[in-house]
C-alpha positions in Angstrom: -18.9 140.2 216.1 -16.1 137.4 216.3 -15.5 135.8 212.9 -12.7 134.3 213.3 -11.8 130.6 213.6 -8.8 128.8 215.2 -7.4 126.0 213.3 -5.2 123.1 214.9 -3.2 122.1 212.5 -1.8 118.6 212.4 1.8 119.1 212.5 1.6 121.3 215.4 -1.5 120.5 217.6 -0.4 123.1 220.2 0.6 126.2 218.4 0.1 126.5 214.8 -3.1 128.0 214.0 -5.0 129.6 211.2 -7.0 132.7 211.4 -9.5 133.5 208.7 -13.1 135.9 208.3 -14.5 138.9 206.8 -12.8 141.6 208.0 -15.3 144.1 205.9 -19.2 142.6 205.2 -20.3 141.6 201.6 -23.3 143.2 200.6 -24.9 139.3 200.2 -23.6 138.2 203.4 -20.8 136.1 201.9 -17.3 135.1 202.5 -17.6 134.8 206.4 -16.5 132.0 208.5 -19.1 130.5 211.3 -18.8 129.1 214.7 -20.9 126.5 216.6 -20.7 124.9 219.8 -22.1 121.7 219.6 -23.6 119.7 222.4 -22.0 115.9 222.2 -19.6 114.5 219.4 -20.0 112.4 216.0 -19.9 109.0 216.5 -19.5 108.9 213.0 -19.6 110.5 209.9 -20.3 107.4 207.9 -24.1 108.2 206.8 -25.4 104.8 206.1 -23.9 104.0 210.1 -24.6 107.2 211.8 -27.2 107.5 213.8 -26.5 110.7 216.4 -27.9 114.1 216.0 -24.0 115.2 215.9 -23.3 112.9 213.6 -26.2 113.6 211.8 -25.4 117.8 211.4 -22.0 117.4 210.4 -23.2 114.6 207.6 -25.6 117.3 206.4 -23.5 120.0 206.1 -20.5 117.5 203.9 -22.8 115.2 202.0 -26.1 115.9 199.2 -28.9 113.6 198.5 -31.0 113.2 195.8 -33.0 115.5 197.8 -32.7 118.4 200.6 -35.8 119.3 203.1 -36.1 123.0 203.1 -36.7 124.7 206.7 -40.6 125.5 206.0 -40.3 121.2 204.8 -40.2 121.3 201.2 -38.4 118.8 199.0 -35.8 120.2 197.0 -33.5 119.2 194.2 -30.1 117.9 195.4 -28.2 115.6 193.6 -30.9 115.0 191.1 -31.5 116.9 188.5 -35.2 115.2 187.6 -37.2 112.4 188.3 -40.4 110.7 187.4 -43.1 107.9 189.3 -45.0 105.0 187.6 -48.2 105.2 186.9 -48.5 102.2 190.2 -46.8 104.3 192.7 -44.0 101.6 192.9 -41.2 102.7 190.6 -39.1 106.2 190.7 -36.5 107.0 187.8 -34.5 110.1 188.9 -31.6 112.0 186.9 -28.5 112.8 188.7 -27.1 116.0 187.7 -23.7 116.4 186.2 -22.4 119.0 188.0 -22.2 117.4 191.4 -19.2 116.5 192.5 -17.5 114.4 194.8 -14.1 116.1 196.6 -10.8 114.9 198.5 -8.4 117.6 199.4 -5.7 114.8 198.6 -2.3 116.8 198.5 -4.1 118.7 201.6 -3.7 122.7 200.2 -7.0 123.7 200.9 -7.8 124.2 197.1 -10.6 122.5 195.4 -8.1 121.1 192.1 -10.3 119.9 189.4 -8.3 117.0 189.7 -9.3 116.0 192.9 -12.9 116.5 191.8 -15.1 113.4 190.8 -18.4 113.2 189.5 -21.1 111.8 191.8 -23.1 109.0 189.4 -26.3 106.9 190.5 -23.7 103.9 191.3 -22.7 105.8 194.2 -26.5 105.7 195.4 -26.9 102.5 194.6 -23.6 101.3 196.6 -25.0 103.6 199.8 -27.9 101.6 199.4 -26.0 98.1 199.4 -24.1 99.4 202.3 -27.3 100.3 204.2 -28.6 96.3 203.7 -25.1 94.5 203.7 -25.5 93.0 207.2 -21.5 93.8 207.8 -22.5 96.9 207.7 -24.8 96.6 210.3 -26.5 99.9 209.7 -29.5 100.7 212.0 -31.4 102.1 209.2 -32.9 98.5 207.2 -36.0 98.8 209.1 -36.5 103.2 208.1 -36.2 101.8 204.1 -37.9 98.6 204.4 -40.2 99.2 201.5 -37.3 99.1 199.0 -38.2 95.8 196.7 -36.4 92.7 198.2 -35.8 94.5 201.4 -37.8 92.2 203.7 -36.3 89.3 202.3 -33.0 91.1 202.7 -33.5 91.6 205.9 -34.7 88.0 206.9 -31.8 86.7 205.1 -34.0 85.2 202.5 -32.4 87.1 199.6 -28.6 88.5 199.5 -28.4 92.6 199.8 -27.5 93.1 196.2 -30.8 92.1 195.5 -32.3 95.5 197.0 -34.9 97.0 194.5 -32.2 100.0 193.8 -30.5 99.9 190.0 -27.9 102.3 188.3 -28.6 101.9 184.8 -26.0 104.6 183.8 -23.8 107.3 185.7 -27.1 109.8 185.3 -29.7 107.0 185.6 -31.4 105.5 188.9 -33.8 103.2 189.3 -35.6 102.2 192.9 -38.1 99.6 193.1 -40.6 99.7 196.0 -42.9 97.0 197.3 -46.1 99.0 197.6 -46.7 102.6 197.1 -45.4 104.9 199.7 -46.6 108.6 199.5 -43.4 109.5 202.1 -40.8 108.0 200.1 -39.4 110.7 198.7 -39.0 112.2 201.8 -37.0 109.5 203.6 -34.2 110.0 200.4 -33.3 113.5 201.6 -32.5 112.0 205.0 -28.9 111.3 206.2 -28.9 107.2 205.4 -29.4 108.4 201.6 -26.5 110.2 201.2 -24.3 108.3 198.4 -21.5 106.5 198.8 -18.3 106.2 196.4 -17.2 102.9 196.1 -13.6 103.3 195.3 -13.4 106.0 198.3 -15.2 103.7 200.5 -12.5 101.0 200.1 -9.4 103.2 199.9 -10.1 104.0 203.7 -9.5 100.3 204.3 -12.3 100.0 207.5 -11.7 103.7 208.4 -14.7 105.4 206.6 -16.3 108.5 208.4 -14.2 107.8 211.2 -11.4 110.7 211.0 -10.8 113.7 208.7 -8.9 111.3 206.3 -11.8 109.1 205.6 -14.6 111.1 204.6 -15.3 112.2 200.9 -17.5 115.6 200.6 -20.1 116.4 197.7 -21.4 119.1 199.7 -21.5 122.6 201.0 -18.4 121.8 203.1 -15.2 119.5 203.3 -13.5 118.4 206.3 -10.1 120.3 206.9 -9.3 118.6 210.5 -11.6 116.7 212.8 -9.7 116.5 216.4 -11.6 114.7 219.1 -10.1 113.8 222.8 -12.7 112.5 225.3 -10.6 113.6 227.4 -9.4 117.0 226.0 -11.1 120.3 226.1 -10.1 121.7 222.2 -12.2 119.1 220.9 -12.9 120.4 217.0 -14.1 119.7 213.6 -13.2 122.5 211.1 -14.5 122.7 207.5 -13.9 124.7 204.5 -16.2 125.6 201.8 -16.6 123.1 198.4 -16.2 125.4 195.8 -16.5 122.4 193.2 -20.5 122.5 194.5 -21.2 126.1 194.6 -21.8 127.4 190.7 -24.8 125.3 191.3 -26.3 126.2 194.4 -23.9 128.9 196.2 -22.1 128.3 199.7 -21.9 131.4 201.2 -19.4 131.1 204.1 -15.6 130.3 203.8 -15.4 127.6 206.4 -17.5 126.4 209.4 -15.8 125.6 212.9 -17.6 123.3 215.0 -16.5 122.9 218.9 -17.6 120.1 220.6 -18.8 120.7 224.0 -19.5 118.2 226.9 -23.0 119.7 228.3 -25.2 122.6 227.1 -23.8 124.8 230.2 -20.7 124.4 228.3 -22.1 125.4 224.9 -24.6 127.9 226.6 -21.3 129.9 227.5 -19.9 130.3 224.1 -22.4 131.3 222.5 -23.0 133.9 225.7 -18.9 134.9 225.4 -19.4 135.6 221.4 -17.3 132.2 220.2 -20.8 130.9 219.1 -23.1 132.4 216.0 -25.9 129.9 217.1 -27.5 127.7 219.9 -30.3 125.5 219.7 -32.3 125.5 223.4 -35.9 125.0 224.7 -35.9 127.9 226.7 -35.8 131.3 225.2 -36.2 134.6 227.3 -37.5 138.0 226.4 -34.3 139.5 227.1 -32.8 137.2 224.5 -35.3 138.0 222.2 -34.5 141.2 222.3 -30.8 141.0 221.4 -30.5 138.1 219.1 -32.4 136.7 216.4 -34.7 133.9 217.6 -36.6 131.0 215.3 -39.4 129.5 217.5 -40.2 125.6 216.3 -43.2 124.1 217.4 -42.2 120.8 216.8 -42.6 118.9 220.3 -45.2 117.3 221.9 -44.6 116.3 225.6 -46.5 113.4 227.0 -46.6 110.8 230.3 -45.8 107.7 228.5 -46.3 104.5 230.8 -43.6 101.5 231.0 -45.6 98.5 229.3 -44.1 96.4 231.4 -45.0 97.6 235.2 -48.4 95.8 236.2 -49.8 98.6 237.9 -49.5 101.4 235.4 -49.7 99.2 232.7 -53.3 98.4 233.3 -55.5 100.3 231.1 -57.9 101.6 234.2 -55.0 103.0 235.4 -53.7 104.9 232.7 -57.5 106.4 231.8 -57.4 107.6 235.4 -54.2 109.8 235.2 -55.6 111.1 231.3 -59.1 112.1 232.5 -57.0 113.6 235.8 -55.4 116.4 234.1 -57.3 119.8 234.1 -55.8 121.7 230.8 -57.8 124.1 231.7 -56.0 125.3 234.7 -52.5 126.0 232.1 -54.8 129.1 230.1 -52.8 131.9 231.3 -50.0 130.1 233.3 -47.7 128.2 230.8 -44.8 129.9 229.4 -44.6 131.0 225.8 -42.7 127.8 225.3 -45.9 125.3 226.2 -49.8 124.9 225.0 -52.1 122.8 226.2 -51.8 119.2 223.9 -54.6 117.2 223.0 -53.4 115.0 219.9 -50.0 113.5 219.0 -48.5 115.7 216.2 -47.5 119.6 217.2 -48.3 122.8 215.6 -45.2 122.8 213.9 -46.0 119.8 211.4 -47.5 120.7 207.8 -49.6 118.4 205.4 -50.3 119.6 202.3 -48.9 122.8 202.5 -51.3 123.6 205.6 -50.7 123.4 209.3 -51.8 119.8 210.4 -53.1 121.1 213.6 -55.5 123.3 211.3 -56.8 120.7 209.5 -57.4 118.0 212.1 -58.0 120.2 215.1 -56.7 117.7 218.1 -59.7 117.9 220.7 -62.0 116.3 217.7 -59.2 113.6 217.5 -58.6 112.7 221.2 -61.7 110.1 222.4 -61.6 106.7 223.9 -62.8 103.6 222.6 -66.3 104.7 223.0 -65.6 107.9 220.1 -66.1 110.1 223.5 -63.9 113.1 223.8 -61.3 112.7 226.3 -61.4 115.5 228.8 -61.6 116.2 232.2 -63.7 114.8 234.4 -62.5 114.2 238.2 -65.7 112.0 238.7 -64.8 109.7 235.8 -61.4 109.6 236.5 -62.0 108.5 240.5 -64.3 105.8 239.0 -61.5 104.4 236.2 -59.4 104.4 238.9 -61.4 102.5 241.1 -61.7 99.8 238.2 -58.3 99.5 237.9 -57.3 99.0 241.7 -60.2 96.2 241.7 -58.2 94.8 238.9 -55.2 94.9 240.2 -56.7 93.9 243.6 -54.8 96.9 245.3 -56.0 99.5 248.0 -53.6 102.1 247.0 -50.8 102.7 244.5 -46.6 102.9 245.4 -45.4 106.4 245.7 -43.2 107.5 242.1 -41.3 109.9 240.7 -41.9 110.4 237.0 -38.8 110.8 235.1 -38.2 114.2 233.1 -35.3 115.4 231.0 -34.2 118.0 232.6 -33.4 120.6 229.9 -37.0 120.1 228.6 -39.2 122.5 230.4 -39.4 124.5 233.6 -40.9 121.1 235.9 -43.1 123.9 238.3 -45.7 123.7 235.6 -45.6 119.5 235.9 -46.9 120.4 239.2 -50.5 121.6 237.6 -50.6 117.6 236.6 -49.1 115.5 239.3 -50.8 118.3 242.2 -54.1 117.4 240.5 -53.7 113.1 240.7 -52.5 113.2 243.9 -55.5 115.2 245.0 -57.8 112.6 243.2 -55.9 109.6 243.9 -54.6 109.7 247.2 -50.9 108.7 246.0 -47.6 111.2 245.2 -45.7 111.4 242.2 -42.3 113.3 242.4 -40.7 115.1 239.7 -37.3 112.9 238.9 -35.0 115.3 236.6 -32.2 113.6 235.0 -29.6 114.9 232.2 -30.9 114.2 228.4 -28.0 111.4 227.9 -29.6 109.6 231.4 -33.6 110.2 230.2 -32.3 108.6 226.6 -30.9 105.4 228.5 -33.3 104.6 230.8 -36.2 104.9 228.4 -34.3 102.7 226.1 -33.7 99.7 229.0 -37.2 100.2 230.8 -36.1 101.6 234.0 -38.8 104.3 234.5 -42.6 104.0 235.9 -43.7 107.0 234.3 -42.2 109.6 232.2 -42.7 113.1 230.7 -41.6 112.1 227.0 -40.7 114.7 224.2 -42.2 113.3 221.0 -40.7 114.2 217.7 -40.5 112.5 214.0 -37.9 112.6 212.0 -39.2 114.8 209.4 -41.8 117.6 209.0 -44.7 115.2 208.5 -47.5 113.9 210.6 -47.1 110.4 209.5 -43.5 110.4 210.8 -44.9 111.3 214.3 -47.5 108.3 214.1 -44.7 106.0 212.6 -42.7 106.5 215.9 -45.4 104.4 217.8 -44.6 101.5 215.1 -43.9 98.2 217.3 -40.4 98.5 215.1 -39.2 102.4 215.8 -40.2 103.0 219.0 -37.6 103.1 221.5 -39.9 103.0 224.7 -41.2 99.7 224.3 -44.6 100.5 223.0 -46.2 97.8 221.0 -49.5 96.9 219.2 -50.1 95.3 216.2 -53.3 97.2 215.7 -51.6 100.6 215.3 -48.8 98.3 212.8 -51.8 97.3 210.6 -53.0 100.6 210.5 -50.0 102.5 209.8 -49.8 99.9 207.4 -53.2 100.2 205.4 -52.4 104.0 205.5 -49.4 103.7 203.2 -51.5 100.9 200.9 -54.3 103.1 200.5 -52.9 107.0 200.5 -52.0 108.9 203.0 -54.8 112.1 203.5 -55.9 114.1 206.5 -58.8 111.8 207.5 -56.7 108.5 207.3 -53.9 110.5 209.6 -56.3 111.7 212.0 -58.4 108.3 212.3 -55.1 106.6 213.2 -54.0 109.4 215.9 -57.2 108.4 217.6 -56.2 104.9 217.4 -53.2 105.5 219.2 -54.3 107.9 221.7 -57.0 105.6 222.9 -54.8 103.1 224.2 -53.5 105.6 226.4 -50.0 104.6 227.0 -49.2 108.0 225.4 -51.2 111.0 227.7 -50.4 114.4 225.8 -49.9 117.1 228.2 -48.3 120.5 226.5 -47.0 121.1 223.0 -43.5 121.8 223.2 -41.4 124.6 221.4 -37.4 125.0 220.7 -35.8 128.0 219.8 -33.0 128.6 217.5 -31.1 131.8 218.7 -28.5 133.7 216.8 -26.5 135.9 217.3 -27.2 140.0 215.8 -25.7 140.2 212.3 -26.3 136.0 211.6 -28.7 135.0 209.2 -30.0 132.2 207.5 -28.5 129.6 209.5 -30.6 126.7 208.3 -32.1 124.6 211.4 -34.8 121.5 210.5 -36.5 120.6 213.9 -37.1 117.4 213.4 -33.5 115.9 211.9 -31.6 118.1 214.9 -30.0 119.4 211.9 -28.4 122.9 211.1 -27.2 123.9 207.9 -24.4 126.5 206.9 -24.7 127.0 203.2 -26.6 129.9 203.1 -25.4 131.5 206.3 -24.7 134.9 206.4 -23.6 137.9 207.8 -24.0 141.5 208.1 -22.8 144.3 209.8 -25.2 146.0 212.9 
């Protein structure tokens, strides 16, 4: 097992470089170093600005909030030590622990000096939360925190951003204001836009914060040693060491972390296969891999045909109750891969409420009717009839020929064939399979240049609320919206959030039927033999190295 990692060092890119690992195991695991080949590059490490899964990793593994998500989705203490909720729902005081600290490795020896070490207070939340709503900022998260007292009016430019509902009474005491209760909240402050912020650090970078190794500040597991990017180079790196000014309280097990930035997942695919990677995150996973490396199966995807809203012949509701009512799930029993199921609702498996399975509680084939509370299943006869509707409508004798647009890295498309085999035997017209890299699907569902598409639907956190919140009219990005399902998400918040409110407004969506679930969708963490506890949350595209560790096999 390679534990070894390559350091560039700035005074001489092409030949200095810095070995370091465990030569012998620790009986915890400890003391190793860790490699990752990461698919993309941060766009910036800047939390209250970043808004890339790379980005978002390495923020993760250098910065605390006043909360961390746990893999199984548990809140736990970060930077707070303690907090406590008004009696109305709409006030949270929180504690910030004394002994987390804020560190610059400013004479750059690698040691953690107590003199480099700073105390993170509750200013440097409230600041991160200025930053988030000063508009030269311009920081794509207002809308995520929009409940914050005075945010609307922030955001409107009725009130300036220093008015945000978020107060630092002491160093130790914070104070957020909300507008109406909101039983996620706690939850969105162990995301990345949370992260804190110190001020001083913030403007000693003079406009350079998070963008190079000299500009970001850890409180963290991890600080930032070098961080060397060429779009046009190959030894494209970010290389951290361990904060040992943030380990008495919650220990960091490996020495450093090595992250390679890699242009494709071929590319990162092949270091993990050659050994220069501990970890790869992939839909795919094969017995034979199963058998040689240690595999974490997430079943946090669920795959859909989403319509554009704006083409007139898919966009008329006929149409689209035609191609739901068109799809035999009956024919995937025994075919799918390990990978797929059969999807009847809009949150997977994977998602827990209330310390249950979702999925158990709400079972999705009691959730997925039309307008008429009907179960939506199906029925060739009633789909050739909606269709006929819809042509009528549209005063067409047949539909164009497509090709609906799939990310390519998403699933093997020979089962897609059990779907579009089955329309064109009912419907007379062809649908082709049009597979396109994962940067290309993100793009032209963003600008509206699809008919159809087989779209992997994921929230942002471990929570079936977060996957109803993406078909908000203000965080979806394929177009979808409806100020129905806004009022309702709405109402939801006002009056608590419980399993039949969340399953009452899946219905709601999935009965306009611009979202068709097909399969729920799993990815797979794989590591290789001897790595453990190399921390990946689904739904951030997040891993985490604090607690990795290694052992001898």
């Amino acid at each position: 097992m390679k534990k070894i990692i390559c350091l560039l060092t700035a005074a001489v890119m092409t030949s200095a470089v810095l070995l370091t690992g465990c030569e012998k195991t620790h009986s915890d695991g400890a003391d190793c170093s860790f490699d990752y080949a990461m698919i993309g590059h941060p766009e910036s490490l800047d939390p209250q600005l970043a808004n890339d899964p790379c980005s978002f990793s390495v923020i993760g593994n250098v910065y605390t909030g006043l909360f961390t998500m746990t893999e199984d989705g548990k809140l736990k203490n970060g930077a707070a030590e303690k907090y406590s909720v008004s009696d109305d729902g709409l006030t949270y005081n929180f504690t910030i622990r004394k002994n987390c600290f804020w560190f610059f490795d400013e004479n750059h020896n690698d040691e953690v000096e107590k003199k480099e070490c700073t105390n993170v207070t509750a200013k440097d939340f409230e600041f991160a939360f200025r930053r988030i709503f000063d508009p030269n900022t311009h920081s794509p998260h207002k809308e995520a925190y929009s409940n914050i007292k005075n945010a609307d009016a922030i955001i409107n430019g009725d009130e300036d951003y220093e008015a945000i509902g978020v107060s630092a009474l002491s160093d130790t005491e914070l104070v957020i204001e909300l507008e109406k209760p909101d039983p996620e909240f706690l939850n969105s402050l162990a995301q990345t836009p949370a992260m804190p912020c110190n001020e001083k650090f913030f403007y000693d970078t003079k406009g350079r914060y998070g963008l190079d190794d000299k500009s970001v500040m850890s409180n963290g597991a991890f600080f930032i040693r070098q961080w060397f990017y060429d779009p046009y180079g190959h030894d494209n790196l970010i290389y951290m060491q361990r904060n040992l000014a943030n380990t008495d309280y919650d220990k960091i097990y490996p020495t450093a972390l090595n992250i390679y930035m890699k242009d494709s997942y071929e590319d990162a695919r092949k270091s993990f296969d050659d050994g220069e990677s501990d970890v790869i995150l992939s839909f795919l996973c094969d017995n034979k891999e199963r058998e040689e490396y240690s595999v974490k199966k997430f079943e946090n995807y669920t795959v859909g045909i989403i319509t554009n809203p704006s083409n007139p012949e898919y966009g008329n509701v006929n149409i689209r109750k035609a191609l739901a009512y068109g799809i035999d799930k009956d024919s995937f029993d025994g075919v799918l891969s390990e990978d797929l199921a059969a999807s009847y609702g809009i949150v997977p498996p994977g998602v827990t409420f209330d310390g249950k399975r979702y999925r158990d509680i709400v079972k999705d084939k009691d959730i997925y009717k039309d307008e008429n509370g009907e179960a939506v299943k199906y029925d060739p006869e009633l789909a050739a009839e909606y269709y006929h509707q819809g042509m009528e409508e549209l005063e067409l004798q047949s539909l164009s020929n497509i090709k609906l647009l799939v990310r390519e890295d998403l699933m093997d498309s020979e089962y897609l064939h059990l779907v579009t085999q089955n329309w064109q035997t009912l419907f007379g017209f062809y649908i082709g399979i049009d597979e396109v890299p994962a940067e290309e699907f993100s793009e032209r569902i963003k600008s509206g240049d699809y008919t159809l598409a087989l779209y992997p639907l994921s929230g942002d956190r471990n929570s079936p609320l977060a996957f109803e919140k993406r078909f908000s009219s203000k965080l979806n990005d394929f177009g979808y919206i409806n100020s129905d399902i806004d009022d309702a998400l709405e109402s939801m918040s006002e009056d608590g959030m419980n399993a039949d409110s969340l399953g009452e407004v899946e219905t709601e969506i999935l009965k306009t039927f611009y979202f068709i679930p097909v399969f729920y969708k799993s990815e797979y963490e794989i590591m290789s033999k001897g790595n453990h506890d190399i921390m990946y949350d689904p739904f951030t595209k997040q891993l985490f190295f604090r607690y990795a560790k290694y052992y001898e096999e």
